[in-house]
PyMOL Python script that loads the backbone (N, CA, C, O; Angstrom):
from pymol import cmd

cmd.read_pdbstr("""\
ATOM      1  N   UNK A   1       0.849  -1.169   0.000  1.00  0.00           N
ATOM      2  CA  UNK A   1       0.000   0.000   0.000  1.00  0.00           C
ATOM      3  C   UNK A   1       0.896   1.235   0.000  1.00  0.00           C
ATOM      4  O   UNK A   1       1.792   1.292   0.843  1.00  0.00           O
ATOM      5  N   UNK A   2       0.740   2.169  -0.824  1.00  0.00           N
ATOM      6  CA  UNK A   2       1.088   3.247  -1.141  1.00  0.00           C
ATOM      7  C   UNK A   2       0.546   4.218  -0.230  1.00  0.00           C
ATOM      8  O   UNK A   2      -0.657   4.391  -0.033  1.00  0.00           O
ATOM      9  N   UNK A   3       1.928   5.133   0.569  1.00  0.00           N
ATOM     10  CA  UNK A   3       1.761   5.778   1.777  1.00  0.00           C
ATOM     11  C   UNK A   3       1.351   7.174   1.245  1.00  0.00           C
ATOM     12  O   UNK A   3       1.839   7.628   0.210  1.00  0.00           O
ATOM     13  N   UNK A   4       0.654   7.680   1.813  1.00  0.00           N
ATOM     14  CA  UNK A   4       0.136   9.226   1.174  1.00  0.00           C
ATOM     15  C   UNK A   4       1.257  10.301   2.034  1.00  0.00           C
ATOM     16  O   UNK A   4       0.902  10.632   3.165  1.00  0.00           O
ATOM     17  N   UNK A   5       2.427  10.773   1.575  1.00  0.00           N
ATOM     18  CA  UNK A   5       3.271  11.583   2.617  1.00  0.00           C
ATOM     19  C   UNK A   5       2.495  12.760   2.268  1.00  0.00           C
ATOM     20  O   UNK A   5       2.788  13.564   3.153  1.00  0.00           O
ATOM     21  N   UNK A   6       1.895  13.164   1.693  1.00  0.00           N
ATOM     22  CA  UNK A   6       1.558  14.628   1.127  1.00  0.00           C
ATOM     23  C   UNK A   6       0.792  15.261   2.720  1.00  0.00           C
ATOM     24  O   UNK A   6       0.706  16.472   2.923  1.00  0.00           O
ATOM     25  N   UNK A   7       0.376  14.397   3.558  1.00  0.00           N
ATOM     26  CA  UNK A   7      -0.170  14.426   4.442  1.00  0.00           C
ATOM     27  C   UNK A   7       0.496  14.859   5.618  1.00  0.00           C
ATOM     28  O   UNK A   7       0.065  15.749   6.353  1.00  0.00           O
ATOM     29  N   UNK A   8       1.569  14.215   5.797  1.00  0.00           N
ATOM     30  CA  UNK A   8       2.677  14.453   7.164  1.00  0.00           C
ATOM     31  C   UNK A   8       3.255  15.674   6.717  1.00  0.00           C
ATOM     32  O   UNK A   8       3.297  16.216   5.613  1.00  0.00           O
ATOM     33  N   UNK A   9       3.877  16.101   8.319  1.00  0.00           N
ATOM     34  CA  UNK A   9       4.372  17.774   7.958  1.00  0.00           C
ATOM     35  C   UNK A   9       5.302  17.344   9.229  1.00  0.00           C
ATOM     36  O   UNK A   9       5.290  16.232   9.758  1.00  0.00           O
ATOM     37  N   UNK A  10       5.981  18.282   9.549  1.00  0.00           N
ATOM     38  CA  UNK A  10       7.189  18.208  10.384  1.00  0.00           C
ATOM     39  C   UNK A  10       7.158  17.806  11.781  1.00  0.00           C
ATOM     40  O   UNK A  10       8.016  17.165  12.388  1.00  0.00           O
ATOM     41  N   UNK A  11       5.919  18.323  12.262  1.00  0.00           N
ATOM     42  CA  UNK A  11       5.696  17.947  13.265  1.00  0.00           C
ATOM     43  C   UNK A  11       4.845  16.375  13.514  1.00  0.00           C
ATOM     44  O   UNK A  11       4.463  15.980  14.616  1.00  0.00           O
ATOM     45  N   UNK A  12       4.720  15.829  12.552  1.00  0.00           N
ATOM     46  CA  UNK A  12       3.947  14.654  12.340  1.00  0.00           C
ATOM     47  C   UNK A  12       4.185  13.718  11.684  1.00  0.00           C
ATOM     48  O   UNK A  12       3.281  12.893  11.551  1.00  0.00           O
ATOM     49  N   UNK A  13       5.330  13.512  11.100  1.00  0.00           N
ATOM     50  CA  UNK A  13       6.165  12.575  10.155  1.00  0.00           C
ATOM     51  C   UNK A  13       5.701  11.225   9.796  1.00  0.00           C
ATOM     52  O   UNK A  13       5.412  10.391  10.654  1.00  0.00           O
ATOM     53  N   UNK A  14       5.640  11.040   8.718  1.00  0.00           N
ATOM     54  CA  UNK A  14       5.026  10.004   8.194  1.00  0.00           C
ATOM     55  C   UNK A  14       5.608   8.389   9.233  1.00  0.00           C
ATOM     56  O   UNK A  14       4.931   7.362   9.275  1.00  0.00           O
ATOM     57  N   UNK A  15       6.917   8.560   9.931  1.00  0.00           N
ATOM     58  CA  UNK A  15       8.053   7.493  10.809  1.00  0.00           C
ATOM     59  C   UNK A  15       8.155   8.671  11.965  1.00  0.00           C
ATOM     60  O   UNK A  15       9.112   9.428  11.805  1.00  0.00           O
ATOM     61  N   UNK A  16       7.501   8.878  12.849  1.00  0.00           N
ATOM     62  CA  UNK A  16       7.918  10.030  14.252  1.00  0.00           C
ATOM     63  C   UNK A  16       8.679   9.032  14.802  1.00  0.00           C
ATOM     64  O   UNK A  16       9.698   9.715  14.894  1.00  0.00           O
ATOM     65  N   UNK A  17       8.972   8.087  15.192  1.00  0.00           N
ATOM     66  CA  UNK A  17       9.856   7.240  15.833  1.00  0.00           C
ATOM     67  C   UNK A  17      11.304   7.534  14.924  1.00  0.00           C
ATOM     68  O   UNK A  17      12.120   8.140  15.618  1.00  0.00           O
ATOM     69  N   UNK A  18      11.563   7.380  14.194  1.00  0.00           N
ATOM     70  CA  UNK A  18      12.959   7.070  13.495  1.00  0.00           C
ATOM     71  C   UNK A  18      13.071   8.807  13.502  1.00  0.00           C
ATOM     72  O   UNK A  18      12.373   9.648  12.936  1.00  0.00           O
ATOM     73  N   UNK A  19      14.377   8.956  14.484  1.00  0.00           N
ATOM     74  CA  UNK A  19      14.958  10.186  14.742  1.00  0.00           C
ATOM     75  C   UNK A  19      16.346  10.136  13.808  1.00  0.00           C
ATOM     76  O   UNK A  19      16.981   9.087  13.915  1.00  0.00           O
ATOM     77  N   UNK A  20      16.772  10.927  13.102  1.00  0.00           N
ATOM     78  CA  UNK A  20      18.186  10.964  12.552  1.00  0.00           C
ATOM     79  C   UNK A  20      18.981  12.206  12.729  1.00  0.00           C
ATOM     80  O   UNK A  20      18.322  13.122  12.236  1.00  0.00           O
ATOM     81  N   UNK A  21      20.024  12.616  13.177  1.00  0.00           N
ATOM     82  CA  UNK A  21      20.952  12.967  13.464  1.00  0.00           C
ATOM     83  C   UNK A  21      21.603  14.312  11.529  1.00  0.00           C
ATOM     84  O   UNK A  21      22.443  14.012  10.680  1.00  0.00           O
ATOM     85  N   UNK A  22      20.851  15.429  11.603  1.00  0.00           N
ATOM     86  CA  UNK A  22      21.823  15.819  10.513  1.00  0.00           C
ATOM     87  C   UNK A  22      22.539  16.713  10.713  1.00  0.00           C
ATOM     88  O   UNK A  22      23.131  17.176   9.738  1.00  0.00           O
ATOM     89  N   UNK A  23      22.761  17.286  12.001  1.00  0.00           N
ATOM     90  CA  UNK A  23      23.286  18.648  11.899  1.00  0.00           C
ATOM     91  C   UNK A  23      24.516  18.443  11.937  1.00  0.00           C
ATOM     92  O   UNK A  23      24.920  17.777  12.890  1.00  0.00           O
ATOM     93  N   UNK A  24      25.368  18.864  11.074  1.00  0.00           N
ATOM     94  CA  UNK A  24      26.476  18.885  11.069  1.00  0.00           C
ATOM     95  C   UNK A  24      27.120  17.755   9.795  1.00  0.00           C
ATOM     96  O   UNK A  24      28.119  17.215   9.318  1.00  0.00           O
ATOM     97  N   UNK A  25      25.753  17.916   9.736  1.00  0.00           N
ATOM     98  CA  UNK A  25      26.060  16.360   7.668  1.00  0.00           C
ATOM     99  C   UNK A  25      26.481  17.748   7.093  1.00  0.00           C
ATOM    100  O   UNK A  25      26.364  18.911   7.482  1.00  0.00           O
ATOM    101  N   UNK A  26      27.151  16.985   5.736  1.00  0.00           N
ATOM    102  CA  UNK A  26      27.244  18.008   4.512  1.00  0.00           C
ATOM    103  C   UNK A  26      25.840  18.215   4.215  1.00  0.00           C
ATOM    104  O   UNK A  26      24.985  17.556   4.807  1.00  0.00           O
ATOM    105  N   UNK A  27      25.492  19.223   3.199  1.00  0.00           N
ATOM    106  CA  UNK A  27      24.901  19.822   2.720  1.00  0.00           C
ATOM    107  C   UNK A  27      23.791  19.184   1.296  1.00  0.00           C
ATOM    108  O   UNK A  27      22.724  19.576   0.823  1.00  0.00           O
ATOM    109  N   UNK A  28      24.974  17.734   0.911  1.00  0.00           N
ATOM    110  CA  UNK A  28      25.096  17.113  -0.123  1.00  0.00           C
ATOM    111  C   UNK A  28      23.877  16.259   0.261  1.00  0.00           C
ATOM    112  O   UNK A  28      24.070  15.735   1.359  1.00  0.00           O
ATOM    113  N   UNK A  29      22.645  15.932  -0.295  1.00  0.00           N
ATOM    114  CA  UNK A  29      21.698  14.885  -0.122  1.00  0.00           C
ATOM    115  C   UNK A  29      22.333  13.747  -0.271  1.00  0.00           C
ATOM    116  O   UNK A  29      22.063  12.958   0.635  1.00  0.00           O
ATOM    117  N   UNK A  30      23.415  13.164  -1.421  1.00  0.00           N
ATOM    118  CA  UNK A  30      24.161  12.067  -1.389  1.00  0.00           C
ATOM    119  C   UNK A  30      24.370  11.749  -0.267  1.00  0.00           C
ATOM    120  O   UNK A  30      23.894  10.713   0.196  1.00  0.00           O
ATOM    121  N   UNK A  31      25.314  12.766   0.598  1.00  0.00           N
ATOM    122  CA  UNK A  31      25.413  11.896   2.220  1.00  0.00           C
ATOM    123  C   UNK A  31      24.373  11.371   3.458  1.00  0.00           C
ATOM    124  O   UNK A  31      24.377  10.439   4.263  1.00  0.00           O
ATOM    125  N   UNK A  32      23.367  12.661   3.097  1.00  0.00           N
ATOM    126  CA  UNK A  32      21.994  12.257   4.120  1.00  0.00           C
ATOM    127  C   UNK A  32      20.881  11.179   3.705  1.00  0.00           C
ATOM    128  O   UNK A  32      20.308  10.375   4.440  1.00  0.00           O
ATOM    129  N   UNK A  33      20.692  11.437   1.937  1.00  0.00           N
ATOM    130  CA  UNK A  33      20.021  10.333   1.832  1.00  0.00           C
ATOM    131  C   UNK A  33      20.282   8.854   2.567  1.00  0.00           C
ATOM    132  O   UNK A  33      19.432   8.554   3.406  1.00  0.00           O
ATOM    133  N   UNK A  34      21.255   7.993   2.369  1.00  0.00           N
ATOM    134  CA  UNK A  34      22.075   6.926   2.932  1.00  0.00           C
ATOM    135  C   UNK A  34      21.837   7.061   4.345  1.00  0.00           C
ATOM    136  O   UNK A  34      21.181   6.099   4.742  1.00  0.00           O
ATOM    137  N   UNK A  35      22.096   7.829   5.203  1.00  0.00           N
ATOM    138  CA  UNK A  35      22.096   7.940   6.374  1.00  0.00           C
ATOM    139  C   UNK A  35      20.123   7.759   6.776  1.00  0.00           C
ATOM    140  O   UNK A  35      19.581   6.862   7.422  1.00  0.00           O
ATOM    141  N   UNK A  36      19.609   8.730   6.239  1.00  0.00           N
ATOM    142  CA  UNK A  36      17.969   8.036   6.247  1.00  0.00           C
ATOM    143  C   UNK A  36      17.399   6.465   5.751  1.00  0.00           C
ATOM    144  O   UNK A  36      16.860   5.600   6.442  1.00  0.00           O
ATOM    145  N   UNK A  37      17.717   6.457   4.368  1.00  0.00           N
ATOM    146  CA  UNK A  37      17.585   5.310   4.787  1.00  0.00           C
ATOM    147  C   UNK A  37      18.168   4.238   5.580  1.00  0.00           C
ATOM    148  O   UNK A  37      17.263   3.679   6.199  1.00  0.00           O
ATOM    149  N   UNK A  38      18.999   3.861   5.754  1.00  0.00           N
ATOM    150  CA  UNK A  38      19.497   3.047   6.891  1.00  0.00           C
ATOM    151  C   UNK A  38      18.445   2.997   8.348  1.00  0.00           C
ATOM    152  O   UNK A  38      18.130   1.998   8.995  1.00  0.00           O
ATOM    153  N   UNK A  39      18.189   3.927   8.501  1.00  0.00           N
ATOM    154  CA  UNK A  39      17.629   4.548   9.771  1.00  0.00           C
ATOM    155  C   UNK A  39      16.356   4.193   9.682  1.00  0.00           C
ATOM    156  O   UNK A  39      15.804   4.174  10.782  1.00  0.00           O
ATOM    157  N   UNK A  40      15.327   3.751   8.310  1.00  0.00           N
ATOM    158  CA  UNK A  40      14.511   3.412   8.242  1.00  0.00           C
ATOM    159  C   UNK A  40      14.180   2.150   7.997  1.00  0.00           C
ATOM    160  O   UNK A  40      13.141   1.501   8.119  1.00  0.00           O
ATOM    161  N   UNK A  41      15.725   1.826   7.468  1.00  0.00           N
ATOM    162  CA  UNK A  41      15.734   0.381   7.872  1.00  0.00           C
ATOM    163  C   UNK A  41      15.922  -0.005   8.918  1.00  0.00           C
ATOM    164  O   UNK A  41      15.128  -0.920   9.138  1.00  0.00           O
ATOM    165  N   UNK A  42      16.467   0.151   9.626  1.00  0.00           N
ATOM    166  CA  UNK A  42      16.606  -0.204  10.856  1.00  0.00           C
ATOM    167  C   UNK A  42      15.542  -0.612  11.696  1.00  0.00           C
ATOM    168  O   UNK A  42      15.432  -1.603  12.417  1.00  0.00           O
ATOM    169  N   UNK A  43      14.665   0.475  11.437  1.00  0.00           N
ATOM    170  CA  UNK A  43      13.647   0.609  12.088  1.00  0.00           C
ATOM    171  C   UNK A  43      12.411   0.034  11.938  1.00  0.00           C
ATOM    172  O   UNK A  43      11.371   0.280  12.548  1.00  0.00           O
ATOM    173  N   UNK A  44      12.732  -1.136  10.643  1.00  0.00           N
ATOM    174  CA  UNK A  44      11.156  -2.197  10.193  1.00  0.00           C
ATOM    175  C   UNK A  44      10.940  -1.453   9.487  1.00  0.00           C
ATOM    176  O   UNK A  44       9.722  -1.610   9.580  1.00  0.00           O
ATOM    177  N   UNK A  45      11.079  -0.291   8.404  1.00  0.00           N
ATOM    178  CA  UNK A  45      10.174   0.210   7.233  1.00  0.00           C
ATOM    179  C   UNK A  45      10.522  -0.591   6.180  1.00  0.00           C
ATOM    180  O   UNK A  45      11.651  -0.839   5.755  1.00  0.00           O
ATOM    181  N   UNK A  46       9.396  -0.998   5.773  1.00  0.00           N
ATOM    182  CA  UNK A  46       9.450  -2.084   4.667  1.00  0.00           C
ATOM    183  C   UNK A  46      10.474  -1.499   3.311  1.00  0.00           C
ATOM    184  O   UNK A  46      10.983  -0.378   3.297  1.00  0.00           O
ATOM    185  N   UNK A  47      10.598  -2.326   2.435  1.00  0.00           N
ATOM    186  CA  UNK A  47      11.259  -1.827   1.333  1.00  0.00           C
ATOM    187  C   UNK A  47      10.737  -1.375   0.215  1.00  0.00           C
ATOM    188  O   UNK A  47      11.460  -0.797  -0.596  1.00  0.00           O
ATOM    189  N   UNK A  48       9.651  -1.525   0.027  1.00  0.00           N
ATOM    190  CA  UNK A  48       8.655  -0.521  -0.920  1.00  0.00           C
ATOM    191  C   UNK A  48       8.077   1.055  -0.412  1.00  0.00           C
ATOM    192  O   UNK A  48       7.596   1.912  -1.153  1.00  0.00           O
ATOM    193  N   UNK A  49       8.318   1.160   1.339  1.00  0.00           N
ATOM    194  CA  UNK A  49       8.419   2.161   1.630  1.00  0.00           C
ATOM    195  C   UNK A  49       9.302   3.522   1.306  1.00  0.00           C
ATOM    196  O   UNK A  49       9.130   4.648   0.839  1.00  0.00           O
ATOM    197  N   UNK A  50      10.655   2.468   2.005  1.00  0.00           N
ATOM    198  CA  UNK A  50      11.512   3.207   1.813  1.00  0.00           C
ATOM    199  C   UNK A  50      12.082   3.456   0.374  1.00  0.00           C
ATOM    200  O   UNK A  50      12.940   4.337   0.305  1.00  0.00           O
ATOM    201  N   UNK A  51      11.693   2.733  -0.930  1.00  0.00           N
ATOM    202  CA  UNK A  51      11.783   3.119  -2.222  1.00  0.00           C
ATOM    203  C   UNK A  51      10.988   4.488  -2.567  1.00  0.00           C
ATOM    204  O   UNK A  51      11.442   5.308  -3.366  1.00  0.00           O
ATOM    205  N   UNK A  52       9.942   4.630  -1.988  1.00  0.00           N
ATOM    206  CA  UNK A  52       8.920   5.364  -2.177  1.00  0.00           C
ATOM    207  C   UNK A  52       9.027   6.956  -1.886  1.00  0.00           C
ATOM    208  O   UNK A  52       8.638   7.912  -2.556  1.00  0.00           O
ATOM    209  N   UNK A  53       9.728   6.884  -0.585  1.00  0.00           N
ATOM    210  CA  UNK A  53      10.372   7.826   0.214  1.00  0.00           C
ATOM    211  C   UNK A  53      11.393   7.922  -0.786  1.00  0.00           C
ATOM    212  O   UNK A  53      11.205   8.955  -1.428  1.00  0.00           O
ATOM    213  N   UNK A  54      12.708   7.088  -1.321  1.00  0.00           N
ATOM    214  CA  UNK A  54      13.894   7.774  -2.358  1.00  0.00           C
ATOM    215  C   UNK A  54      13.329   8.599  -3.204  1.00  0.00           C
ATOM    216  O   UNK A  54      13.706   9.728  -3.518  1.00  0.00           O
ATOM    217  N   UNK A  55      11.834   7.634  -3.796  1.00  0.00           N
ATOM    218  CA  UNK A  55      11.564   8.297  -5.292  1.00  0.00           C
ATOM    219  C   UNK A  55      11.133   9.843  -5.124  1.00  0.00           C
ATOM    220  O   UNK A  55      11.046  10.715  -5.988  1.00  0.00           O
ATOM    221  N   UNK A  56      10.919   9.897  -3.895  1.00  0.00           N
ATOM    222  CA  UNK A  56      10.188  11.200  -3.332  1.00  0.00           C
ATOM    223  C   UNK A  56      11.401  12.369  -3.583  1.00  0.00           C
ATOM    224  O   UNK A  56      11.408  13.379  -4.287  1.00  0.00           O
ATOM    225  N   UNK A  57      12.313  11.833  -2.780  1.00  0.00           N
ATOM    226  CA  UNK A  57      13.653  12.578  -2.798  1.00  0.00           C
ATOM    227  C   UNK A  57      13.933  13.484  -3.941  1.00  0.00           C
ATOM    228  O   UNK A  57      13.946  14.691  -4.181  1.00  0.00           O
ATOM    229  N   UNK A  58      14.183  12.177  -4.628  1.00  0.00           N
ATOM    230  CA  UNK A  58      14.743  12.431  -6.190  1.00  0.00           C
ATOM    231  C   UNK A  58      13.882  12.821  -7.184  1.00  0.00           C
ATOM    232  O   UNK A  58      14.150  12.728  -8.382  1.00  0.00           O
ATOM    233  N   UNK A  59      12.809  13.276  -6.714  1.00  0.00           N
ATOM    234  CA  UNK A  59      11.888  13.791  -7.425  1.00  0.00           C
ATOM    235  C   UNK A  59      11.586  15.514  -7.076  1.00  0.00           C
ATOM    236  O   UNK A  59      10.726  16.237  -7.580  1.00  0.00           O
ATOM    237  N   UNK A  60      12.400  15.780  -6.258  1.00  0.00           N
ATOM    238  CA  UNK A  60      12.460  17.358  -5.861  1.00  0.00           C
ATOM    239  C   UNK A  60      13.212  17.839  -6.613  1.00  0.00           C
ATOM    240  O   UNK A  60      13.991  17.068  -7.174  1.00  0.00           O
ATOM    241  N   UNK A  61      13.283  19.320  -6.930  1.00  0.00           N
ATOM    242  CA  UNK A  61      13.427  20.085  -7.909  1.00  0.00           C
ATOM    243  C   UNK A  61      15.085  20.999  -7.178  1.00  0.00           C
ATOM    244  O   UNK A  61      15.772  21.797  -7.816  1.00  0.00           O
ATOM    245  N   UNK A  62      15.306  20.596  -5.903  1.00  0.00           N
ATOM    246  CA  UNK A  62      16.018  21.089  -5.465  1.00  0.00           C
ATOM    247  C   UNK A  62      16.749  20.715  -3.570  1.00  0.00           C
ATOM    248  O   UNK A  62      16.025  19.944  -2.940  1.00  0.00           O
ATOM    249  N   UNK A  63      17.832  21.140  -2.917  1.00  0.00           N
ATOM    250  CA  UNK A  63      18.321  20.736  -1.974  1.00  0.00           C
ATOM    251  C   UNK A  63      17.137  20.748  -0.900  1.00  0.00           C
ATOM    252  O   UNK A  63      16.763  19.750  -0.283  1.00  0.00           O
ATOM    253  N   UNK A  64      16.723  21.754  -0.801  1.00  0.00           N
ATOM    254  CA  UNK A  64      15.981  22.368   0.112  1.00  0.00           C
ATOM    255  C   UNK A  64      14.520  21.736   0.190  1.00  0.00           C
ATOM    256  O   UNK A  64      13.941  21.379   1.215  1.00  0.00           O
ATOM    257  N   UNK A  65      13.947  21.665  -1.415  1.00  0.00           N
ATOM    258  CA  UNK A  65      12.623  20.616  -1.167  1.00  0.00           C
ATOM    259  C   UNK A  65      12.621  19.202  -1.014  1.00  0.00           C
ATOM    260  O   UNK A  65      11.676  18.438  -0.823  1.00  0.00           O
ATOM    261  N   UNK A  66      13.996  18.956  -1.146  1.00  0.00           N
ATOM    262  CA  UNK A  66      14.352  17.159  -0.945  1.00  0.00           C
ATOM    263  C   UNK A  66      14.635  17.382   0.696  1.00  0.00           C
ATOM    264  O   UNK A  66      13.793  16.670   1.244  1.00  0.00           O
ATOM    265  N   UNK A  67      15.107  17.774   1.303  1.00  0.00           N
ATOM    266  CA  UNK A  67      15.437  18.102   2.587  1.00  0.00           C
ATOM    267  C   UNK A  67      13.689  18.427   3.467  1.00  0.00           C
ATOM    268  O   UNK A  67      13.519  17.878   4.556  1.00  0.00           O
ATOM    269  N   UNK A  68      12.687  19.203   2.952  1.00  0.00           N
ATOM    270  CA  UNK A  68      11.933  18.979   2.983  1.00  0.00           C
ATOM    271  C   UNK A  68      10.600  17.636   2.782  1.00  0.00           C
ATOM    272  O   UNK A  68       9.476  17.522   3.270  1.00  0.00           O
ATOM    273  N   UNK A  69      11.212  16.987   2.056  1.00  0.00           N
ATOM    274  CA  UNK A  69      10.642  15.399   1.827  1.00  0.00           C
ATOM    275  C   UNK A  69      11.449  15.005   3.307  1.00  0.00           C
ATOM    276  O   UNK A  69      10.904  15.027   4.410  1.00  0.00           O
ATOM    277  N   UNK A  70      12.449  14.750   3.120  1.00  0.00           N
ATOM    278  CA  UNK A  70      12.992  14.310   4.810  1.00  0.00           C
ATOM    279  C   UNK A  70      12.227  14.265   5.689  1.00  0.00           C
ATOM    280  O   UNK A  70      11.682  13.252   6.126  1.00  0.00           O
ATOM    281  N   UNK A  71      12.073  15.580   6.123  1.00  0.00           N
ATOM    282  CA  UNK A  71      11.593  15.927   6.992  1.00  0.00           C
ATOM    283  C   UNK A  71      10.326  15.379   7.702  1.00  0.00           C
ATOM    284  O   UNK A  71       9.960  15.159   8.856  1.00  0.00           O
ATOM    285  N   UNK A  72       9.710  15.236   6.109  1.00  0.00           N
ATOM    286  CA  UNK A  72       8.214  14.886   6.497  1.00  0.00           C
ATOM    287  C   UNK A  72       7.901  13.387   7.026  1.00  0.00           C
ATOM    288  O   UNK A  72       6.987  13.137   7.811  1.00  0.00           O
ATOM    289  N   UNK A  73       8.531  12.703   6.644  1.00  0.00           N
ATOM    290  CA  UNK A  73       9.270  10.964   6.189  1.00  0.00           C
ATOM    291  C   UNK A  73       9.521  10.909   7.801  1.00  0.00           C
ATOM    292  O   UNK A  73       8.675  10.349   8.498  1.00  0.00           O
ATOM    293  N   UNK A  74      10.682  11.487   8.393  1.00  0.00           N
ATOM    294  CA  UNK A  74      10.939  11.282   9.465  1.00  0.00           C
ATOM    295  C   UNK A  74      11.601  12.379  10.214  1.00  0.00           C
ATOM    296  O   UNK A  74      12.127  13.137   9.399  1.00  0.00           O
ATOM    297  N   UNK A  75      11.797  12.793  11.504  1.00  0.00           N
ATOM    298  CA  UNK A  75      12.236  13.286  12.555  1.00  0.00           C
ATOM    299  C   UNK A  75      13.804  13.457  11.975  1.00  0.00           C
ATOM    300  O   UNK A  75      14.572  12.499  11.888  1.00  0.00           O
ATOM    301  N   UNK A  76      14.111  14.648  11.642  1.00  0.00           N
ATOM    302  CA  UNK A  76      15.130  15.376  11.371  1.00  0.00           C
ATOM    303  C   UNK A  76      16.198  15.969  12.453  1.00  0.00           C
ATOM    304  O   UNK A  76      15.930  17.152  12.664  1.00  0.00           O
ATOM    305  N   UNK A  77      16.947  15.672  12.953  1.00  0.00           N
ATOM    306  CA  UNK A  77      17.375  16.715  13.873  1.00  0.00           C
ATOM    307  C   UNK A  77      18.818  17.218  13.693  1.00  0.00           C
ATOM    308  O   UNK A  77      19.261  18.099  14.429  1.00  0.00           O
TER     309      UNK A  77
END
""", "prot")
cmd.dss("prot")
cmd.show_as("cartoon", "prot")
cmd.util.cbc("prot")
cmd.orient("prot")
């Protein structure tokens, strides 16, 4: 089943449990992407999820609205 993120917002994350650690990542989504998912693996999110969530990623137009997909996905800090 196909997760509706359009729904979650920052304070409500589609995963509020799976906390990740970015401050102080590069800037580069290459490095944070990897670091999220892992974290959602970790955490039992299935693998059609977490595909779903990449495609999301990589489907932003820019750093800041992919960083924004993050966000929504899971607990940013």
């Amino acid at each position: 089943m196909k997760i509706n993120s359009n729904l979650a917002t920052f304070e409500n994350p589609v995963f509020p449990e799976i906390e990740v650690e970015l401050i102080g990542e590069s800037s580069d989504m290459k490095s944070i992407l990897p670091k999220i998912r892992n974290a959602m693996k970790a955490s039992g999110v299935s693998e059609p999820d977490v595909d779903q969530f990449t495609q999301e990623v990589f489907s932003s137009n820019c750093y800041y609205s992919a960083l924004n997909v993050c966000c929504r996905w899971v607990i940013c800090l």
